[in-house]
C-alpha positions, 0 to 999 in steps of 0.5 A: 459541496453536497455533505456526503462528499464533505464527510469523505473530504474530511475522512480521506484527509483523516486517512491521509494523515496517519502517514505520519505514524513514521515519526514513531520510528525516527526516534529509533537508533542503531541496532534497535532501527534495523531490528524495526525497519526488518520487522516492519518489511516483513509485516509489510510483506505479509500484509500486502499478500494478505490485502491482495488475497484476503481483501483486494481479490475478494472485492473483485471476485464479489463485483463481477464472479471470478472470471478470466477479466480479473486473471488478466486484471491481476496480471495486468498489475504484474506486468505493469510494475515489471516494466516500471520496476525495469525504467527504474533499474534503467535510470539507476544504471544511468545514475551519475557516481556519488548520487545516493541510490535508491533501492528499486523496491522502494520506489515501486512500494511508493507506486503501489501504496499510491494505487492503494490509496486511490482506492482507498479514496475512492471506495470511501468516497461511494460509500459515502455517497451510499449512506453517510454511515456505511461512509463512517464504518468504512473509513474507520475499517481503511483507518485500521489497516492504514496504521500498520500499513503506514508503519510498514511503508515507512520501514521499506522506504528507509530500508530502501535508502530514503533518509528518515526525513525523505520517507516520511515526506514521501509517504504523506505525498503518496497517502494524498493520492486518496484525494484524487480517488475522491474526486475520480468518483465524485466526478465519474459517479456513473462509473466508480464501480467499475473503475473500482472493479479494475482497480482492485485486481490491478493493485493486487497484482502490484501487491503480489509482484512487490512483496513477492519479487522485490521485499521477501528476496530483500528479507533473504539477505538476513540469513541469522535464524533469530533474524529468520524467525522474526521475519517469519512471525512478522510476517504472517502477523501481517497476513493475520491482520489482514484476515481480522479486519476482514468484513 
């Protein structure tokens, strides 16, 4: 194993890890836990329209212009969780009674957060290959945007009918797919960029149709304006936080 692919080894894995941040939330009770499990779907919502718009699309339009390619990409995304979002409404219609029900969203915030990770994996992963310090600033930059996200994926997956002990595990599944970004880039070195350069836009549209189809018409159903408010506040706190850590 050559060293920069050590180093990108050792830091998805160190990504990978802060899907554990949730074990701040299983502490959480009663009144407290729906107030942070709300707060935490809205910055989610906003964060995942940030990262979409602010940094996932950015990358795309960088690589190769804002041409018709990346509309399609984007759309591509959207479509994509459209129809797996309906295989889903499916198998829950054909749910045997006294199963616990999982809310669709969750599963497709699960998709989503995994396509994201194995970008994550993989840009870490040619930077690296780049320069061992571009490998170190970008692995600290995915680090700061994964414990919000991290946070906020655990909060939609509770939301969403997952037991505190379910999410959690889930979560840490999902955060591994970085590891196969990693190894998609090592073993495709001659194409990683371009494989990136579908990626980005694809996971914007994934993005794009969770919060905008799925989380914000959860969000509605609190229609108390202290409770309105909050989800307002959070959620552009999501979206601002995507602009700070904005190369």
């Amino acid at each position: 194993m050559s060293t920069p692919v050590f180093y990108a080894l050792t830091s998805v894995i160190l990504v990978s890890l802060f899907s554990l941040v949730g074990l701040a939330l299983l502490a959480l009770r009663g009144r407290l836990a729906h107030f942070a499990i709300i707060a935490l779907v809205s910055f989610s919502s906003g964060s995942l329209f940030g990262d979409a718009f602010i940094h996932l699309l950015p990358e795309a339009v960088q690589r190769q212009g804002f041409s018709v390619n990346v509309s399609l990409f984007v759309l591509s995304g959207i479509g994509f969780s459209f129809f797996v979002e309906k295989i889903i409404h499916w198998r829950h219609e054909h749910t045997p009674t006294g199963e616990v029900h999982i809310e669709s969203f969750a599963y497709m915030n699960l998709f989503g957060d995994g396509v994201h990770n194995f970008i994550d994996g993989a840009i870490i992963t040619a930077a690296y290959l780049l320069d061992t310090r571009v490998g170190i600033a970008t692995t600290f930059a995915v680090l700061l945007h994964e414990i919000p996200q991290e946070m906020s994926d655990f909060g939609v997956l509770m939301h969403g009918g997952f037991s505190r002990g379910k999410a959690l595990l889930y979560n840490f599944i999902t955060a591994g797919i970085a590891l196969a970004g990693l190894i998609f880039t090592v073993a495709l070195q001659d194409v990683a960029g371009d494989l990136v350069t579908f990626l980005a836009p694809f996971a914007a549209g994934g993005f794009i149709y969770i919060a905008g189809a799925d989380l914000i018409p959860q969000l509605h159903k609190e229609k108390a304006i202290r409770s309105s408010l909050m989800q307002l506040f959070f959620f552009f706190l999501g979206i601002v936080g995507m602009l700070l850590l904005r190369d």
